[in-house]
C-alpha positions in Angstrom: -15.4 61.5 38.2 -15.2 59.6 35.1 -18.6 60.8 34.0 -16.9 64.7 34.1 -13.9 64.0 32.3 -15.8 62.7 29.4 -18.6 65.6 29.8 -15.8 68.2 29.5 -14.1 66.2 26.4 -17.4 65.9 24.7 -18.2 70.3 25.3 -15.1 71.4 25.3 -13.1 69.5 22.4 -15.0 70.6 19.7 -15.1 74.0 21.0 -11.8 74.1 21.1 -11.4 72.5 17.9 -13.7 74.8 16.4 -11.8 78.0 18.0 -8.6 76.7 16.5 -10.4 76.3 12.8 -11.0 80.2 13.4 -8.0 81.4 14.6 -6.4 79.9 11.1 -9.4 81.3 9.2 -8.4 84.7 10.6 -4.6 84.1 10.4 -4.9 84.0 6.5 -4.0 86.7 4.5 -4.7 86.9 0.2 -1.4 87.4 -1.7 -1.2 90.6 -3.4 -1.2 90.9 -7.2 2.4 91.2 -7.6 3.3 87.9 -5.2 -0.1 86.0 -7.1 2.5 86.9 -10.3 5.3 85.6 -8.7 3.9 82.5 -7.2 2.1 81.5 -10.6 5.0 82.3 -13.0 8.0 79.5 -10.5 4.9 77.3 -10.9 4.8 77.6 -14.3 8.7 77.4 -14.5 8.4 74.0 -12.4 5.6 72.6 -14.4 7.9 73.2 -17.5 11.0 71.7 -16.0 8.8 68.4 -15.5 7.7 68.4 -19.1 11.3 68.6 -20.4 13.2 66.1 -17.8 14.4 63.4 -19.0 12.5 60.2 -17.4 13.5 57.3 -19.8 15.6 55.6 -17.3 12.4 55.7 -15.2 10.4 54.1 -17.6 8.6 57.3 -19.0 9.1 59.1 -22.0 11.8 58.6 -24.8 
């Protein structure tokens, strides 16, 4: 009995695993132009934000 638990771990875990890996594949979707815009311009906006905070009382920049 012990010997068929771990035979149907060892066949069907990875192709489970595998069907799982898939179903994400499949699930994802490009952004369209005007999102790809959108996404990169807030993280520009956040990137800037972290240049110009103000860390000195963390030990960073003066």
């Amino acid at each position: 009995m012990t010997d068929l638990f771990w035979l149907m771990a060892v066949t069907l875990g990875p192709v489970i695993l595998a069907g799982a890996i898939i179903y994400a594949l499949m699930r994802q979707r490009r952004l369209r132009p005007d999102e790809q815009r959108r996404s990169d311009a807030a993280a520009r906006e956040l990137y800037q934000q972290d240049e110009n905070a103000d860390t000195r009382h963390l030990g960073g920049r003066s």
